[in-house]
C-alpha positions in Angstrom: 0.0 0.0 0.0 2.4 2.2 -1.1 1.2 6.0 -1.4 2.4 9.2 -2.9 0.9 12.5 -2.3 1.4 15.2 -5.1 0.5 19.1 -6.0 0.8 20.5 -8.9 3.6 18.2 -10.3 5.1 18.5 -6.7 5.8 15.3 -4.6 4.8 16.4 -1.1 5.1 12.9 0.6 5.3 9.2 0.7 3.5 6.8 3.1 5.2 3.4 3.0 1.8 1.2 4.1 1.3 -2.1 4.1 -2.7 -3.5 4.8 -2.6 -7.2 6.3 -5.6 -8.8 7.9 -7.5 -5.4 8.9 -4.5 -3.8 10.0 -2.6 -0.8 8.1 1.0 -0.5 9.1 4.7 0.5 7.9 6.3 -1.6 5.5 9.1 -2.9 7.1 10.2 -5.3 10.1 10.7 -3.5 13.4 14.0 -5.8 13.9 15.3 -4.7 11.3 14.5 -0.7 11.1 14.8 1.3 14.4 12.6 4.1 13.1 9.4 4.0 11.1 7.3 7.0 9.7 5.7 9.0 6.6 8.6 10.7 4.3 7.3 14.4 4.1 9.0 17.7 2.9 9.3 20.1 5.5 6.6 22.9 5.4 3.6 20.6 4.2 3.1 18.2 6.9 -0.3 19.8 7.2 -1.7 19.6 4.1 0.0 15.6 4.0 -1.3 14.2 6.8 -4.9 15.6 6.2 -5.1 14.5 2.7 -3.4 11.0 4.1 -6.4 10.2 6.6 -9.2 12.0 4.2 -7.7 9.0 2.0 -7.8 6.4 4.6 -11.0 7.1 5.9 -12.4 5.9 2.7 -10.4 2.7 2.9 -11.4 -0.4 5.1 -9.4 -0.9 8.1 -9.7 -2.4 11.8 -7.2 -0.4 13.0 -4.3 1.9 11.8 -1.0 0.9 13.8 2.3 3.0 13.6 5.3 2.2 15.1 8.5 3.0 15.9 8.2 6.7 15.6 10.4 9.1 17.4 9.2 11.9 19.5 11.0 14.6 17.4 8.8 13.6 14.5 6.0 15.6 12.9 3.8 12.7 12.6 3.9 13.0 16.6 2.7 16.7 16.6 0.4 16.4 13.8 -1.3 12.8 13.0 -3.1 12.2 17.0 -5.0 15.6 16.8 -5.8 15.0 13.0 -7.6 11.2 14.1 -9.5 12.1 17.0 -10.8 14.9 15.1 -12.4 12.3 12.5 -13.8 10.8 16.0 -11.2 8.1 15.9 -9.9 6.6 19.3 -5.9 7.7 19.4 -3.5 5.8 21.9 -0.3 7.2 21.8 2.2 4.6 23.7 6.0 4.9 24.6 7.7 2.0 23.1 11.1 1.9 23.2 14.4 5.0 23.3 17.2 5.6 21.2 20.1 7.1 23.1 22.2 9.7 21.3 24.9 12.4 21.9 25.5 15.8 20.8 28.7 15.7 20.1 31.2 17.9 21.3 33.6 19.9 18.9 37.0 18.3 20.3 37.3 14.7 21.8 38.6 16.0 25.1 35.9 18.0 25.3 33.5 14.8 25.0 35.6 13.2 27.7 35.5 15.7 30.2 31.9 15.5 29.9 31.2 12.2 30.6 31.2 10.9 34.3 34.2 10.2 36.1 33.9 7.3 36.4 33.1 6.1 32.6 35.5 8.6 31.7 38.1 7.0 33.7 37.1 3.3 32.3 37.2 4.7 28.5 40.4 6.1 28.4 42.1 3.2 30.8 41.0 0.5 28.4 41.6 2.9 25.3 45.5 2.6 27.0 45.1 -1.0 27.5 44.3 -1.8 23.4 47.0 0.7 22.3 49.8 -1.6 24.9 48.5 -4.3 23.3 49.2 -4.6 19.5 49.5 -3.0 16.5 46.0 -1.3 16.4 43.8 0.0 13.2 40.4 1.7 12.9 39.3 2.3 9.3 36.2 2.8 7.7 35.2 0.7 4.4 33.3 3.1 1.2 32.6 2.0 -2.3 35.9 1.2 -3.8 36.5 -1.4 -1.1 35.3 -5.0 -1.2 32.4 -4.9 0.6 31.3 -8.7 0.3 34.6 -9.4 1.9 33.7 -6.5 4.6 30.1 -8.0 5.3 31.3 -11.6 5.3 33.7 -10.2 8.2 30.6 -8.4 9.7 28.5 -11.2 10.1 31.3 -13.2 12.0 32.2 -11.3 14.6 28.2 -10.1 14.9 27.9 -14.2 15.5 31.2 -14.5 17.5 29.9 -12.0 20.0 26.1 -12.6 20.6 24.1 -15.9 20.7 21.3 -13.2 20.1 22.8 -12.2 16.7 23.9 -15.5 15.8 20.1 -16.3 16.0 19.5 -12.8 14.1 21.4 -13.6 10.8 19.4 -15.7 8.9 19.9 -15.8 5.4 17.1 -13.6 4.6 18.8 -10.9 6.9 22.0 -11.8 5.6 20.6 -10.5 2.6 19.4 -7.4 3.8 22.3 -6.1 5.3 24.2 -7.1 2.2 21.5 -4.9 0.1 22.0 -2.0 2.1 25.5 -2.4 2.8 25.7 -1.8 -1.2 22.7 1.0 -1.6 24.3 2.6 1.3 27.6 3.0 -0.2 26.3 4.1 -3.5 24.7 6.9 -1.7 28.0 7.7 0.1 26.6 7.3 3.4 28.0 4.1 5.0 30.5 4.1 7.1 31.4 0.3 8.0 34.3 0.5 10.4 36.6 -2.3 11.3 39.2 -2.2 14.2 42.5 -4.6 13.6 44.5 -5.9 15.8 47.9 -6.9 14.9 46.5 -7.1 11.3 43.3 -9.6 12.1 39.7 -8.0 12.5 38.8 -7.9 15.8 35.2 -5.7 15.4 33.3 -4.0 13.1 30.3 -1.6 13.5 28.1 -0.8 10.8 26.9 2.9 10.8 25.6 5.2 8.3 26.3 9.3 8.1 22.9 11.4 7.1 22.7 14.7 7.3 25.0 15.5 10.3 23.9 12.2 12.4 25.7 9.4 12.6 23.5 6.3 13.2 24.9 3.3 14.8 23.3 0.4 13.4 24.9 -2.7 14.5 28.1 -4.2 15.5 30.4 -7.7 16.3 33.4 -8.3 18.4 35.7 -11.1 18.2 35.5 -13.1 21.6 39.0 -13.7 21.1 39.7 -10.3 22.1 36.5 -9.3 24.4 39.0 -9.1 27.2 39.8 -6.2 25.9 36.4 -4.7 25.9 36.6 -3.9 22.0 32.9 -4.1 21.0 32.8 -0.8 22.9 35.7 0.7 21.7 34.9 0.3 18.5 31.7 2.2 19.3 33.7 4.9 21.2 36.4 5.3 18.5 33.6 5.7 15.1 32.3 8.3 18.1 35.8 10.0 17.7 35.9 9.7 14.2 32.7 11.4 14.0 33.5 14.3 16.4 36.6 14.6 14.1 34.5 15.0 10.5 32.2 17.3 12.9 29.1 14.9 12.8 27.0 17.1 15.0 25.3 13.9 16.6 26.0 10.2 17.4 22.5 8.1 17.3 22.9 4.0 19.2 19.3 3.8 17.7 16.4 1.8 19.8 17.7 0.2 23.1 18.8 1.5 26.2 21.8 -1.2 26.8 24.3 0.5 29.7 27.3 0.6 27.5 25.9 3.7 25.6 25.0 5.7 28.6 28.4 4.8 29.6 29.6 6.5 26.5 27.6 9.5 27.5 24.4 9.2 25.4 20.7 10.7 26.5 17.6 9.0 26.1 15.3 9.6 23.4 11.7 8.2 23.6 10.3 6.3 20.4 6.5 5.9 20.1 3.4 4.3 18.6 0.5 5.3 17.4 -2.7 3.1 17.2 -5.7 4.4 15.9 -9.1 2.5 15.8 -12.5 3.3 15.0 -15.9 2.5 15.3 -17.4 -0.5 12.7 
């Protein structure tokens, strides 16, 4: 149920909508995209989100369910109102947070304001890789082999989480692969790999969009989880973004500890489910 809202020649907005069993919902799997929501050029949310439900009230529908929508978005501030004013019931439920940072302009400036304590921990096991080995952090584009980088992806996401080892099947294998590739032909991804003495000890997968860098997933070698490098990989793309002055680092839904260790603050993610009367 893909839709496209025009004027005069002008696309104003897309809703990616899928209708399955009296339900109408984003396209898309919630395990595999951390945020869900309408694609609308700024300045005519209005007019987009009327025309949207003038459209779906003439459609039949138990229920209208939209997840996964954080509470920065304009679907948030204009879709609720919009419903209950057709005389639809709105419930507007807090499901999940995505923890980000606004990052400072230096990296010493991004340490100092983290807590003593988890600035302490950072830089004493950022000490304790460097005595180590021979250490490398570099980031893969579109001139690299990236089957070769995904391949390595999905084994150290495996290596260091029964959870993602149950994750990858192959049809998610074939996603990430997919956008891996679209990803890079946009010159947005920034797959990151951290070597030790020449082997690949963890990877995180992130992609750069307009001055955010979004932390999609990431694998550590247990070989070297001693030395803690599933979150220095984390905290060292969060350095290489201060230094290309990304003005903010997204973890994207979950509230594990390790990002609040890394300084990040909670932001709430939502869903909307509207219902009305037969």
């Amino acid at each position: 149920m893909l839709l496209a809202l025009s004027r005069e020649g002008r696309l104003l907005g897309i809703a990616p909508l899928a209708y399955h069993q009296g339900v109408i919902t984003f396209l898309g799997d919630t395990n595999l995209f951390d945020y869900q929501d309408f694609l609308v050029r700024k300045g005519d949310e209005g007019y987009f989100y009327e025309v949207l439900l003038e459209y779906l009230g003439n459609k039949s529908w138990q229920s209208l369910d939209f997840p996964s929508i954080r509470e920065d978005s304009p679907t948030m501030s204009f879709l609720p109102d919009l419903a209950r004013h057709h005389g639809w019931s709105v419930r507007v439920e807090l499901q999940d947070v995505s923890p980000g940072i606004t990052l400072t302009p230096t990296w010493e400036e991004f340490l100092n304001g983290l807590r003593k304590k988890d600035r302490h921990e950072l830089r004493r096991k950022l000490r304790r890789l460097d005595n180590y080995g021979e250490t490398t952090l570099y980031s893969c584009g579109d001139t690299d082999d990236l089957v070769d980088a995904a391949t390595s992806l999905f084994t150290l996401m495996r290596d260091g989480s029964d959870a993602k080892r149950q994750f990858l099947t192959p049809r998610h294998e074939d996603f990430f692969r997919a956008i891996i590739t679209e990803a890079a032909k946009a010159n947005i991804l920034k797959l990151y790999f951290l070597e030790i003495d020449g082997e690949r000890a963890a990877a995180a997968l992130c992609f750069d969009y307009e001055g955010t860098r979004f932390l999609y997933n990431s694998g550590f070698s247990s070989r070297y989880g001693s030395l803690s490098v599933g979150l220095l990989i984390k905290a060292l793309s969060l350095q290489d973004a201060i230094q290309n002055q990304i003005a903010y680092y997204d973890f994207l839904r979950g509230d594990e500890a390790y990002k609040y260790h890394l300084g990040a603050k909670p932001r709430a993610i939502y869903r909307i489910c509207i219902t009305r009367a037969p």
